[in-house]
RODO-2510 file (C-alpha; in nm, 4 decimals, decimal comma):
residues 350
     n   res          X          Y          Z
     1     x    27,9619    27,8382    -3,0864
     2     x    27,5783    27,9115    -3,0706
     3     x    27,5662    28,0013    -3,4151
     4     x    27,7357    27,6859    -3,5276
     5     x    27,4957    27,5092    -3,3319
     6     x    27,2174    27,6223    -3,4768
     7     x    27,3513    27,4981    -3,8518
     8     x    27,1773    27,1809    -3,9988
     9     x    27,2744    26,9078    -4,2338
    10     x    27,0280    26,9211    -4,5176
    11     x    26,9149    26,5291    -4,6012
    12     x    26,7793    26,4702    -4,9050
    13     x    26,6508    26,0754    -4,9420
    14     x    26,6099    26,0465    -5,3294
    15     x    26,5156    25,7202    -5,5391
    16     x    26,8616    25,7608    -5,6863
    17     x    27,0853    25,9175    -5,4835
    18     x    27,1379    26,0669    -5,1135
    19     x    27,2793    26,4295    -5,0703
    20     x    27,3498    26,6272    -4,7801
    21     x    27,4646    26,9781    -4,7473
    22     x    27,5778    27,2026    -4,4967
    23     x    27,5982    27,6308    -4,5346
    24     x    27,6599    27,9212    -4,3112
    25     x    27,4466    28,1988    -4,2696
    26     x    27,5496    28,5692    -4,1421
    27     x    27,3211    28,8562    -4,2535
    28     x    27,1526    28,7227    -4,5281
    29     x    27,4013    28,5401    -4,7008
    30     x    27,4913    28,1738    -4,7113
    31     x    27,8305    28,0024    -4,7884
    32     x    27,8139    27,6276    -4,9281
    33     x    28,0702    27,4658    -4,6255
    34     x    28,0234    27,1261    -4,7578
    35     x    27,8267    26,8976    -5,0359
    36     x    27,8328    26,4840    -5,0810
    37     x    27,6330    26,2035    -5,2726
    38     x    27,5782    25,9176    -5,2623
    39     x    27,4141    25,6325    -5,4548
    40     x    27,1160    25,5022    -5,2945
    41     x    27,0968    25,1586    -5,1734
    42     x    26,8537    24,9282    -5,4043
    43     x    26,4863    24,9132    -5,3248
    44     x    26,4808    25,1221    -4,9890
    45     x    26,2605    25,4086    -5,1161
    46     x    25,9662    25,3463    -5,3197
    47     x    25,7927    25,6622    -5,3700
    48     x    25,9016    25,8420    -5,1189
    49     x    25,8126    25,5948    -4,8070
    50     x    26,1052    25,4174    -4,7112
    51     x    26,1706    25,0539    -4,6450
    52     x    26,5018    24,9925    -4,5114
    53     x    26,5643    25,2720    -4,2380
    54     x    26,9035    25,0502    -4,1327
    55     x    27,0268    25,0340    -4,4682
    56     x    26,9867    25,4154    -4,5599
    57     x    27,0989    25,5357    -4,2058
    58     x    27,4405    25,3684    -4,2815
    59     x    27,4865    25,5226    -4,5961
    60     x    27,4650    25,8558    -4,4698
    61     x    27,6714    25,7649    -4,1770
    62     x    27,9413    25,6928    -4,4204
    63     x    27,9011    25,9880    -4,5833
    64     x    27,8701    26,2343    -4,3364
    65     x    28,2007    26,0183    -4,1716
    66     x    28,3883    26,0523    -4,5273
    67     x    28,2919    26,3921    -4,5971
    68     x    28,3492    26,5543    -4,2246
    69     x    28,0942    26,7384    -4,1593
    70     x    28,0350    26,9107    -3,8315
    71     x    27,6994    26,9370    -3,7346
    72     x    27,5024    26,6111    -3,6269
    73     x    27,1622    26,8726    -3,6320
    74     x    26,9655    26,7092    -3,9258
    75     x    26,6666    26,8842    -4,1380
    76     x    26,5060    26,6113    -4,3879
    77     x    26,2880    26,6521    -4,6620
    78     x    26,0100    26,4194    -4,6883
    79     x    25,8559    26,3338    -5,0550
    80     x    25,6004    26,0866    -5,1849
    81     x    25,2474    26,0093    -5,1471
    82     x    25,2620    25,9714    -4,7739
    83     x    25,3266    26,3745    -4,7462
    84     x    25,0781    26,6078    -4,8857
    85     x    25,1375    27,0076    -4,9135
    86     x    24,7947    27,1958    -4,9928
    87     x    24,6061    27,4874    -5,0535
    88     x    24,2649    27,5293    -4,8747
    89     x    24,0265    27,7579    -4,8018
    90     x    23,7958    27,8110    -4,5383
    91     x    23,5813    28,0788    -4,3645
    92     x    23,7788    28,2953    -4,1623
    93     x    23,7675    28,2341    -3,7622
    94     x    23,9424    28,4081    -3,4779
    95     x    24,3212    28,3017    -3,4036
    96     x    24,2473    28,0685    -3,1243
    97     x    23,9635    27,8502    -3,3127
    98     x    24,1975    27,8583    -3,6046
    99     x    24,3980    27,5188    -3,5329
   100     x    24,1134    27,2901    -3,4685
   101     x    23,8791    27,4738    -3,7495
   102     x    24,2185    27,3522    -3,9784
   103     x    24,2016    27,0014    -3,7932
   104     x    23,8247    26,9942    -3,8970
   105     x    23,8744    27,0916    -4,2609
   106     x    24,2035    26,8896    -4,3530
   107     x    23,9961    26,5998    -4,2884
   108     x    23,7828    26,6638    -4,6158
   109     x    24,1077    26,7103    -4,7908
   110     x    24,3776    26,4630    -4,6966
   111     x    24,3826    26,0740    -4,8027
   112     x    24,4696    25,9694    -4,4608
   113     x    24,3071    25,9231    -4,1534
   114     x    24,3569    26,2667    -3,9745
   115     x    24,4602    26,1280    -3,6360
   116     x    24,7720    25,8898    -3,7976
   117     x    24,8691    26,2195    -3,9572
   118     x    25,1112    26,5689    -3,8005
   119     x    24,9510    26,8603    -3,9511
   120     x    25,1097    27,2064    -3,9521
   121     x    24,9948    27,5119    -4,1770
   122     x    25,0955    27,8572    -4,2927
   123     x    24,8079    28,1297    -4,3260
   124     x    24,8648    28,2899    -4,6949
   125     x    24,8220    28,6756    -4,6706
   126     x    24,6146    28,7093    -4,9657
   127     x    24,2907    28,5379    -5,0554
   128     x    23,9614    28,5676    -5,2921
   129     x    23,7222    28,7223    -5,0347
   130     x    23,7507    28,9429    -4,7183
   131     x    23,5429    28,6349    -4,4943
   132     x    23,7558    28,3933    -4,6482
   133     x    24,1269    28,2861    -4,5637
   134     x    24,3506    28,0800    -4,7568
   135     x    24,6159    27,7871    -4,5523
   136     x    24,8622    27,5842    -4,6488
   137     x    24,8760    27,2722    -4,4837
   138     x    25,1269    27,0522    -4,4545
   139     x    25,0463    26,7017    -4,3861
   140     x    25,2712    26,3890    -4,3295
   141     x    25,2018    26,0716    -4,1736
   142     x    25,3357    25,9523    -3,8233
   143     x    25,4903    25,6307    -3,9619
   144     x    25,6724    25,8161    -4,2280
   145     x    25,8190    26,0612    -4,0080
   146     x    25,9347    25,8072    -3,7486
   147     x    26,1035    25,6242    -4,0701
   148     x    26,3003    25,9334    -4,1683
   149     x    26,3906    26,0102    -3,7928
   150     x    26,5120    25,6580    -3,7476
   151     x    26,7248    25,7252    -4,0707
   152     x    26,8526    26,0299    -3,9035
   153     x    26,9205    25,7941    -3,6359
   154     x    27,1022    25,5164    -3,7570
   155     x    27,3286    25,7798    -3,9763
   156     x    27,4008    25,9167    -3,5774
   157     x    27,2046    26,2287    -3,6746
   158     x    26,9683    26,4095    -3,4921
   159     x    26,6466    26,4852    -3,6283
   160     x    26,6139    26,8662    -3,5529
   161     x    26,3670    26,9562    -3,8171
   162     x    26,1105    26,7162    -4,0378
   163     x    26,0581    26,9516    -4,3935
   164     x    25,9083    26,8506    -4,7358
   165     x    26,1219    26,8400    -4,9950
   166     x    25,8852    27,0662    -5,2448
   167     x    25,8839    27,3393    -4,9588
   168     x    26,2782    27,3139    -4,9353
   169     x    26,3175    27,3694    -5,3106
   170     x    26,0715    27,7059    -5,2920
   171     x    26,2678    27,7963    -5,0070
   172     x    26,6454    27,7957    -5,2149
   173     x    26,4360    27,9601    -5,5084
   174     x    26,3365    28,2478    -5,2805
   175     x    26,6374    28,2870    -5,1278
   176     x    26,8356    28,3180    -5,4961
   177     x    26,5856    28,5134    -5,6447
   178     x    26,3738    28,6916    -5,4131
   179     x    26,0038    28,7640    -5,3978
   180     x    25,8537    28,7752    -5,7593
   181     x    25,5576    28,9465    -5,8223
   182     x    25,4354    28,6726    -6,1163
   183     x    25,3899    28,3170    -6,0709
   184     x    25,6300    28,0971    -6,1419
   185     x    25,6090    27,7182    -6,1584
   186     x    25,9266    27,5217    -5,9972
   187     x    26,0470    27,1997    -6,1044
   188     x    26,2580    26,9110    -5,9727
   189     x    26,3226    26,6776    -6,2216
   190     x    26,4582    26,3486    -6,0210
   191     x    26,5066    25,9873    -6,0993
   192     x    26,1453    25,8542    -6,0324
   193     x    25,9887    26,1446    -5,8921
   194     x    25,9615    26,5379    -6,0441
   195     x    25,8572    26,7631    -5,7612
   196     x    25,6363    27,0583    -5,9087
   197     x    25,5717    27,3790    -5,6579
   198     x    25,4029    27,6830    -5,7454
   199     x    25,5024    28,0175    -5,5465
   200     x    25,3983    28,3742    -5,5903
   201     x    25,5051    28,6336    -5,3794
   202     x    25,7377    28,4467    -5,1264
   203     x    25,4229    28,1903    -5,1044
   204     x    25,4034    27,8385    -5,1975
   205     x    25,0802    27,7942    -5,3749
   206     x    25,0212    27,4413    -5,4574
   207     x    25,2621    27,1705    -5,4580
   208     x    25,2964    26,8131    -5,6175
   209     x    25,4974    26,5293    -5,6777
   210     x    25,4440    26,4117    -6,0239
   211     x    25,5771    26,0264    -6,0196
   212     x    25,7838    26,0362    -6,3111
   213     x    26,1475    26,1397    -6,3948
   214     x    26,4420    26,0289    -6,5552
   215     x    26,3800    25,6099    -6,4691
   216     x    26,1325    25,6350    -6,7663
   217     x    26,3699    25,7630    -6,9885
   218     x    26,5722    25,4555    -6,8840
   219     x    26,2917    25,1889    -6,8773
   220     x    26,1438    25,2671    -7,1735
   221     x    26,4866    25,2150    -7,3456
   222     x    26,4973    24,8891    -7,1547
   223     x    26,2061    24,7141    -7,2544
   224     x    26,1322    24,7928    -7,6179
   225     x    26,5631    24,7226    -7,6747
   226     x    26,5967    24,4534    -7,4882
   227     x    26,9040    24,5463    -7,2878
   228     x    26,9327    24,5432    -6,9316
   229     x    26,8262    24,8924    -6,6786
   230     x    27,2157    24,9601    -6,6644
   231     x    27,2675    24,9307    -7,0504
   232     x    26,9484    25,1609    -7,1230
   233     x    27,0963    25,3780    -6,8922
   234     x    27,4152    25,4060    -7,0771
   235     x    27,2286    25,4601    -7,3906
   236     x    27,0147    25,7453    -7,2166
   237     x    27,2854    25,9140    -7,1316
   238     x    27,5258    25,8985    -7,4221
   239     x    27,2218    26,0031    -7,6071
   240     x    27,2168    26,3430    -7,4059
   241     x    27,5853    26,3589    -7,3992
   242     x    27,5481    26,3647    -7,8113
   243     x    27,7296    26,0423    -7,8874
   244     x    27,7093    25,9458    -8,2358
   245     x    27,7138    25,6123    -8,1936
   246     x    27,3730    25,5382    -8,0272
   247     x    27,1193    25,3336    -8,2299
   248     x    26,9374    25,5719    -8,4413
   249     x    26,5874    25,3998    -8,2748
   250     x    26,7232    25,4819    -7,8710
   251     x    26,6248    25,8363    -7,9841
   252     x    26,2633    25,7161    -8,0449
   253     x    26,1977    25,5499    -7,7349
   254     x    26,3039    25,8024    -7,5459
   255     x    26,0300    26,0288    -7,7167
   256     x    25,7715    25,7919    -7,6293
   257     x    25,8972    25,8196    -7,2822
   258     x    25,9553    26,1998    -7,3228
   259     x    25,5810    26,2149    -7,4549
   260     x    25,4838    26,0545    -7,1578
   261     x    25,6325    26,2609    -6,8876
   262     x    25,5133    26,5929    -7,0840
   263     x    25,1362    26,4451    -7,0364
   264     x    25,1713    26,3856    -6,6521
   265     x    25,3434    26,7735    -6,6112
   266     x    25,0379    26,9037    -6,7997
   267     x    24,7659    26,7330    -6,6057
   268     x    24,9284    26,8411    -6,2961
   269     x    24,9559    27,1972    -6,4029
   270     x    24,5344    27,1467    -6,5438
   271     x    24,5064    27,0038    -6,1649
   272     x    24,6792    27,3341    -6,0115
   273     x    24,4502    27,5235    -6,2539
   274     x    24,1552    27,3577    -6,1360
   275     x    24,1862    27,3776    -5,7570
   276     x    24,2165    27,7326    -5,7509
   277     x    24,4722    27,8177    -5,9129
   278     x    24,4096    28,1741    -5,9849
   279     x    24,7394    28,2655    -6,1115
   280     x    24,8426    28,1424    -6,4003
   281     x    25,1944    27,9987    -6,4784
   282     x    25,3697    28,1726    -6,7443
   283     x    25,7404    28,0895    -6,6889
   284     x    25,8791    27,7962    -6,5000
   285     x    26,1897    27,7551    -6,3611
   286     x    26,4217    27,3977    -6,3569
   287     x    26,6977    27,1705    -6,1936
   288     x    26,7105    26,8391    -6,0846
   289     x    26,9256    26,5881    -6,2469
   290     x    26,6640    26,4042    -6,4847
   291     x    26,6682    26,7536    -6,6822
   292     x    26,9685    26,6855    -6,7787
   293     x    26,8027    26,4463    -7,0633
   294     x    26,8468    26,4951    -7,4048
   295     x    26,4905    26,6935    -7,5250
   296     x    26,3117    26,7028    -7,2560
   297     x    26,3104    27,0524    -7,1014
   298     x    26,2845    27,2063    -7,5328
   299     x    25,9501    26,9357    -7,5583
   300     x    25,8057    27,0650    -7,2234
   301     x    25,8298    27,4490    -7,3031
   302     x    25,7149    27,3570    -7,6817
   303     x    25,4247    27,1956    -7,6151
   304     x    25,3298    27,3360    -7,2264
   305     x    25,3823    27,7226    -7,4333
   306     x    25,5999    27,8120    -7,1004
   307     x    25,9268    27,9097    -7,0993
   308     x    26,1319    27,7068    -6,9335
   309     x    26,4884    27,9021    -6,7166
   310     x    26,7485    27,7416    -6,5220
   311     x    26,6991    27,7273    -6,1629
   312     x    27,0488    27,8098    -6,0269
   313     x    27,0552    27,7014    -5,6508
   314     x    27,4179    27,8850    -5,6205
   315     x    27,2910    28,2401    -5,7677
   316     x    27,3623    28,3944    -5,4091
   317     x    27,4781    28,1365    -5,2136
   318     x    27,8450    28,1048    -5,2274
   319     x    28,0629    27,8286    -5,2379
   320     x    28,3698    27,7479    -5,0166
   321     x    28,6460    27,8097    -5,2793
   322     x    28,9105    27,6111    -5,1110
   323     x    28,6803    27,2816    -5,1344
   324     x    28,4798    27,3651    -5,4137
   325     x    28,5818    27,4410    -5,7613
   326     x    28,3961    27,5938    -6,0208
   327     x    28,4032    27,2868    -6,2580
   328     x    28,2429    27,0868    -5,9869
   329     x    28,0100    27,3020    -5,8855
   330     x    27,8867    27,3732    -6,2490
   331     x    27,8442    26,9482    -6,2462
   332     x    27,6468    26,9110    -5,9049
   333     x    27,4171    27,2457    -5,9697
   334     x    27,1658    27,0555    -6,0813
   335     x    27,1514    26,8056    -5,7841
   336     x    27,1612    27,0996    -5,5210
   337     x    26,9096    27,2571    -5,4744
   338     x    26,6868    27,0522    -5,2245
   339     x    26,9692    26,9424    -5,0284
   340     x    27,0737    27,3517    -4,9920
   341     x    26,6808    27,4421    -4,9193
   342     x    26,7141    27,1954    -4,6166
   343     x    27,0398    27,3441    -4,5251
   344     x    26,9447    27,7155    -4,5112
   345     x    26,7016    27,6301    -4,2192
   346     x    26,8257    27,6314    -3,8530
   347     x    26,7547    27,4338    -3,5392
   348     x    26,4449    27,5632    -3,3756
   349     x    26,2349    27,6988    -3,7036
   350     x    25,8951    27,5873    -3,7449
***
């Protein structure tokens, strides 16, 4: 009983859809106990910051009802421009100065005011000079975090742990494929949002949420066509599925759209290389569903000259086999993998 008690529910809150996921641990390994979606209702998450706490809280009440899970501990990812994960650096102070010295210079940093904000940081073992130190800080602020806790709330959930959604995906990475000794750039390709983490070593290095995704895809189809956001969508998606059929000019708005998502992943790999980025990112590793669109992963490691792998979020954690079977877990792999980083914490981590 105390080591089910320590399992969470891993709560992902996308634009698009809402997935939780539940594992077991026992000396190093995980098994996948139980995986659900669910459409997201209209309009309650722009960007990450959410507007109808009722209206999400009851969807994942229904699916956590549906689904039977068993553990009401949650652990939700946060994403958006309300949370920020960075890389600073700063002279290096004795232990017991360090968390106000990080108060101090987070305030230079963040884009909020530093006392409406819950800061908590990790001290990177490696940085440029021996009276230097490098910290990641993880910022998010308060009325965010009371939004997702009164999600966790309403879905009769309890909040046990508050993560970032770009940490969780590093985390299933690491825990599939160990400790590389290269750089290698993550991506989360989502509806309206791609999540982009860099991690070396075990550490995350920089981390961003580039606000664009699979919608664009969708809208762009929309408005040059003139068909509605649920016809474009069809015509996005038979276009990846290889349909014949499709107008011969959906192809070309989706490479204006495809054009414009590879332009916002290069400036935010230029931005990693230009806040100190001193490892260079060679290789890259994907999921999400949005990478699922016809082109689009081919055009990024053709023009970005980085090659582009599957991230598999099921490499070493196992599935269930009397719930899950391999056809449906080859269709949900690429929807996984933040909803499994949340789940491989436990109540009482940091």
């Amino acid at each position: 009983m105390l080591f089910s008690s320590k399992k969470v529910v891993g709560v992902d809150l996308g634009s698009s859809s809402i997935k939780l996921a539940q594992v077991s641990k026992s000396k190093g390994m995980a098994l996948l106990d139980n995986f659900a979606f669910v459409q997201t209702p209209a309009q309650t998450i722009n960007n990450g910051d959410i507007t109808d706490t009722f209206l999400l809280g009851e969807s994942v009440k229904m699916l956590y009802k549906e689904q039977k899970f068993n553990s009401r501990n949650a652990c939700i990812g946060m994403w958006g421009s309300t949370s920020i994960v960075k890389k600073i650096s700063m002279p290096r102070v004795d232990a017991k100065a360090l968390k106000e010295q990080i108060k101090y210079e987070a305030q230079q940093y963040l884009p909020f005011d530093i006392s409406q904000v819950t800061i908590e940081y990790h001290v990177l073992p490696f940085s440029a000079s021996s009276d230097q130190m490098d910290i990641l800080i993880v910022a998010g602020q308060n009325d965010l975090i009371t939004k997702y806790i009164e999600v966790a709330t309403y879905g009769n959930l309890k909040t046990s742990i508050i993560d970032v959604s770009s940490i969780a995906l590093a985390n299933i990475f690491e825990f599939n494929y160990g400790k590389l000794n290269e750089p290698v750039g993550l991506f989360n390709f989502g509806s309206n949002s791609t999540q982009f983490v860099v991690v070396f070593q075990g550490e995350v290095l920089f981390a961003r949420d580039i606000p664009v995704g699979g919608f664009h895809f969708t809208n762009e189809i929309c408005k040059n066509m003139g068909v509605t956001l649920e016809e474009a969508e069809s015509l996005k998606l038979s276009q990846s599925a290889g349909n014949t059929e499709v107008p011969e000019n959906t192809r070309t708005f989706m490479n204006m759209a495809l054009d414009h998502v590879t332009e916002e992943v290069r400036n935010s790999i230029d931005f990693y290389a230009a806040s100190g980025g001193d490892y260079q990112i060679s290789k890259a590793f994907f999921t999400g569903g949005a990478s699922l669109t016809d082109g689009l992963i081919d055009h990024l490691s053709n023009v970005l000259k980085i090659n582009f792998e599957v991230l598999n979020p099921l490499l070493k954690v196992k599935a269930n086999n009397k719930k899950f079977n391999p056809q449906y877990l080859e269709q949900i792999a690429p929807f996984l993998a933040v909803s499994l980083g949340l789940a491989l914490r436990e109540v009482g981590d940091s």
